[in-house]
C-alpha positions as CSV (number, residue, x, y, z in Angstrom):
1,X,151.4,267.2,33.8
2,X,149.2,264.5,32.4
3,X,147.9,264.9,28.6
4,X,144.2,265.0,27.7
5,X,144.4,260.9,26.7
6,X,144.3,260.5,30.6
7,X,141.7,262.6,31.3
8,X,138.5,261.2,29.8
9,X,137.1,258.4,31.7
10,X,137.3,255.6,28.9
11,X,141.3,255.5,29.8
12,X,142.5,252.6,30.9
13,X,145.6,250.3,31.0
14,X,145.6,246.1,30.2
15,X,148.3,244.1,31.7
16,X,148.4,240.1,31.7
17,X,145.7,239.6,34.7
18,X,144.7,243.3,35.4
19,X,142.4,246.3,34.2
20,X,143.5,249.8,34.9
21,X,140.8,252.2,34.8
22,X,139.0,255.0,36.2
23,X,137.3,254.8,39.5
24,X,133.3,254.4,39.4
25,X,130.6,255.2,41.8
26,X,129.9,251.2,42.0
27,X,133.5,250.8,43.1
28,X,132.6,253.1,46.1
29,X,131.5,249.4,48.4
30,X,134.3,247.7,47.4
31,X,136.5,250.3,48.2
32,X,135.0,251.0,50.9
33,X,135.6,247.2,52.2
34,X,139.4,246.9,51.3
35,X,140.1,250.5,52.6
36,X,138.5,249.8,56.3
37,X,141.3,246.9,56.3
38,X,143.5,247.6,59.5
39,X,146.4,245.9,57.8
40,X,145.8,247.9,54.9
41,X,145.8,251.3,56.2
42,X,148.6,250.3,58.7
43,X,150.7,250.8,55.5
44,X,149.8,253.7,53.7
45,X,150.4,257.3,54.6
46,X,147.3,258.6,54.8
47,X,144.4,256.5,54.9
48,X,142.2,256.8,58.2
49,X,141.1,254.1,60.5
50,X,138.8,253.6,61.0
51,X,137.4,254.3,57.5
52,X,134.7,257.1,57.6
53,X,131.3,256.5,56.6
54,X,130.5,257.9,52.8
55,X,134.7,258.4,52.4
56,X,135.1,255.9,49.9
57,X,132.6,258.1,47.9
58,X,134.5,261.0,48.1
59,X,137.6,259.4,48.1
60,X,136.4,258.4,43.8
61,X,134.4,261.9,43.4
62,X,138.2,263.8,43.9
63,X,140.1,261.3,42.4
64,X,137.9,261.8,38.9
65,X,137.7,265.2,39.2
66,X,141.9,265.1,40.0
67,X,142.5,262.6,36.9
68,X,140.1,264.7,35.0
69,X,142.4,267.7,35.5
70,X,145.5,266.3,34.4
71,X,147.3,266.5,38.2
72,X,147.2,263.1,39.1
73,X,146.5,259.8,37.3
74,X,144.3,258.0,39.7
75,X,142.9,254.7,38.8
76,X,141.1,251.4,39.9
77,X,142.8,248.4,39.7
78,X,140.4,245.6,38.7
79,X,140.8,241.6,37.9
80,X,140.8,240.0,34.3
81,X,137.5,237.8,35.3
82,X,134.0,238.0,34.0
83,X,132.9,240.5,37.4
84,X,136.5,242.2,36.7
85,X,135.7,242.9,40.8
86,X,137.9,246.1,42.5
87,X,141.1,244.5,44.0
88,X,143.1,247.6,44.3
89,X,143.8,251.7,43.5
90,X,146.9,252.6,42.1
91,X,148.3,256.6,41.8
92,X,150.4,258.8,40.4
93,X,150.7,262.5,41.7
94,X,152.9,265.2,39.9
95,X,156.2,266.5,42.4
96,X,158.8,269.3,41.3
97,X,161.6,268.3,39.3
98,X,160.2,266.3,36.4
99,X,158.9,263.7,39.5
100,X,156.1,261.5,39.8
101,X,155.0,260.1,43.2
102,X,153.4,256.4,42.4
103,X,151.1,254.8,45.1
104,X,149.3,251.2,45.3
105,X,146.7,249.8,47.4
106,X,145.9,246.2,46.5
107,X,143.7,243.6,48.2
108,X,145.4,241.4,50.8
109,X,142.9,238.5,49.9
110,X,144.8,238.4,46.3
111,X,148.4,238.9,48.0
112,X,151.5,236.8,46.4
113,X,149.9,236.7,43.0
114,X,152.1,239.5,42.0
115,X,148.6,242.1,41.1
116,X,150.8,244.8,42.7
117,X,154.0,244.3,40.4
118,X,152.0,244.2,37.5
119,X,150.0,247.1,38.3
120,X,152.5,249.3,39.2
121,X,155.0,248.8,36.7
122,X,152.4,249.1,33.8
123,X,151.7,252.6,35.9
124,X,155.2,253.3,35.9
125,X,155.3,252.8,32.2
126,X,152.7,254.8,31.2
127,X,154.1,257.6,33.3
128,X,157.0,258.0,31.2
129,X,155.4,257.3,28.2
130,X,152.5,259.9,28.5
131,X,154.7,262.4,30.5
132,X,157.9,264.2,30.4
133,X,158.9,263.0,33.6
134,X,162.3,261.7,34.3
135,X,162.3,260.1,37.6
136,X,159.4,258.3,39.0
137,X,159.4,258.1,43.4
138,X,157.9,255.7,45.6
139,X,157.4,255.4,49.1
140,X,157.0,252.0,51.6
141,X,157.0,251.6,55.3
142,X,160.0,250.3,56.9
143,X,158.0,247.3,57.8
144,X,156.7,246.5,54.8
145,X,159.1,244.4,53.2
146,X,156.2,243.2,50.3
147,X,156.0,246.4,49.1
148,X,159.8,246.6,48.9
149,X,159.6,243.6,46.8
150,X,157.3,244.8,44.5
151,X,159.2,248.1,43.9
152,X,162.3,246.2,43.1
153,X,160.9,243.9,40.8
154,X,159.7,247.6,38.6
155,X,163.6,247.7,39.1
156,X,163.3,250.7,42.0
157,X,166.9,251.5,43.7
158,X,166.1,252.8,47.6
159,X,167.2,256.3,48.2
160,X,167.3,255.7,51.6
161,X,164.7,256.4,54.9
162,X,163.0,259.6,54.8
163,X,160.3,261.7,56.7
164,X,157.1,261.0,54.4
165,X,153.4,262.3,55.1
166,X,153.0,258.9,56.7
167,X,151.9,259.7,60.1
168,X,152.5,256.8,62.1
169,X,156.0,256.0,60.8
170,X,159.1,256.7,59.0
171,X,159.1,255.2,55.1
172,X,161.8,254.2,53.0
173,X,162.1,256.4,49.5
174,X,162.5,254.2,45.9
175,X,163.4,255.5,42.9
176,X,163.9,255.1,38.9
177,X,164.9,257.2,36.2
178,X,163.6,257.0,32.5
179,X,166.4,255.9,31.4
180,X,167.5,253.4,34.0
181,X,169.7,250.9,33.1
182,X,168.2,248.2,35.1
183,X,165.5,247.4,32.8
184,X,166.2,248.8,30.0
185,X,164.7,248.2,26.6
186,X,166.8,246.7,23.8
187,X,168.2,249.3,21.3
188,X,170.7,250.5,23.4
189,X,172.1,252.5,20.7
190,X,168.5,254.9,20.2
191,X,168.9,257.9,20.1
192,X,169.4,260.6,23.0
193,X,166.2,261.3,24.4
194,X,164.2,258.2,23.5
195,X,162.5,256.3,26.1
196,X,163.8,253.1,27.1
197,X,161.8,251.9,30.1
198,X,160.6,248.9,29.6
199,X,160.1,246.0,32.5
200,X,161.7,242.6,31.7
201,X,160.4,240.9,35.3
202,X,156.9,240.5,34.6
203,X,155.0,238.5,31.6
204,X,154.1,240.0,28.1
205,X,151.4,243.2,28.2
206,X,149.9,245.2,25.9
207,X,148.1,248.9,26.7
208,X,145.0,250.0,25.6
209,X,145.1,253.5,24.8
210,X,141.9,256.2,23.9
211,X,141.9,258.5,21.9
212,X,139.5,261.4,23.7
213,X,139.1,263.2,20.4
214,X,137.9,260.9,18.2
215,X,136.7,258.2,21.0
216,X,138.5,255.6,19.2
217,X,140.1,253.3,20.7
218,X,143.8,252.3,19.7
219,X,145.5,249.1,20.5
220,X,149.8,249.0,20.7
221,X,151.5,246.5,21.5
222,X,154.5,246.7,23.8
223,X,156.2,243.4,24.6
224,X,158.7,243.0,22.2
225,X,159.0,247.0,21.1
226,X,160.8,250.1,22.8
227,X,157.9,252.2,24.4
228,X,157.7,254.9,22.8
229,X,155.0,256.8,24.7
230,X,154.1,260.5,24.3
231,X,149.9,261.2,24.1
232,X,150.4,261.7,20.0
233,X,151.7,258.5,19.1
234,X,147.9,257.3,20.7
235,X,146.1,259.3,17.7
236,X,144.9,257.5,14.6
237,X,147.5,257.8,11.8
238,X,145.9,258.5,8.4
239,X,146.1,256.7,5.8
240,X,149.2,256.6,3.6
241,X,146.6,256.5,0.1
């Protein structure tokens, strides 16, 4: 599902405040400290509490070896400051149908400075950039209206409560298609097939993208453009001489 450019550990994603990248061993305390948070795993599906000893290692070992594989994209979420210290994970898991399951995790000690918008819709982007799918699901807990928030400022529509693998409650299913209309990019008159998904709620970005065959690295920026995604548009173009 996900092209080789994702799986080589020098991936990663730049937004405005945030560096998305590929989990570490030296994230594993960090982790470790935001994932034994009762109020955190009170609103994800799957995360146990209280936290295991040693899980936040082995929570990063299958994540690489996962991303490394192409069937998910999981990756650390870390702040633009001179530590750049872990203040969330962010996923993306491979469903039927073209789908993409996107999850977040992100620090309540940096809550309301919108991390979790930012990160998720620069996930969302790359998704359908890097991917061929068409519809990109998300899940939240009927009482978590901030995570409701943040998946309609990525300009998610609810599909309505659903049975998830949430254990302790029932969640409320989000969705949005590549070529939603909701935040569309400008060229409306592109042509069929082009990728328009661009988001117009948060500030100016720009991706970072590596090239794993060459090692590379290939700047393009995306503020004012149409994405235009795909893993070969991240390869060096040679020269016109």
């Amino acid at each position: 599902m996900f092209p080789d450019i994702t799986c080589d550990d020098i991936f990663r994603l730049e937004t405005a405040h945030l560096w998305l990248r590929w989990l570490r061993a030296t994230d594993a305390p960090a982790l470790g400290a935001l994932a034994g948070l009762a109020q955190v795993a009170e609103m994800t599906a799957t995360l146990p509490h209280p936290y295991p000893p040693g899980e936040a290692e082995r929570f990063i070992l299958r994540s690489r070896a996962e991303t490394a594989a192409g069937d998910s994209l999981i990756l650390a979420v870390a702040a633009k400051t001179k530590s750049q210290p872990l203040v969330g994970v962010v996923s993306a898991v491979a469903g039927e149908r073209h789908e993409v399951e996107i999850g977040y995790m992100i620090a309540p000690a940096v809550a309301g400075r919108g991390f979790a918008s930012e990160a998720a819709a620069a996930l969302v982007d790359a998704v359908f950039n890097l991917t061929e799918a068409r519809v990109v699901i998300a899940n939240s807990r009927i009482v978590n209206p901030a995570s409701r928030r943040v998946l309609e400022k990525c300009g998610f529509s609810s599909r309505g409560r659903r049975r998830t693998r949430c254990r302790r409650a029932a969640a409320i299913c989000h969705a949005i298609s590549s070529n939603s209309t909701a935040i569309a990019g400008p060229g409306a008159d592109a042509p069929a097939g082009s990728r328009r998904w661009r988001s117009n709620a948060l500030p100016p970005y720009r991706r970072e993208w590596a090239s794993t065959r060459n090692r590379r690295r290939v700047a393009r920026p995306t503020a004012c453009s149409p994405a235009r995604g795909r893993a070969a548009d991240a390869r060096p173009r040679r020269s016109s001489r």
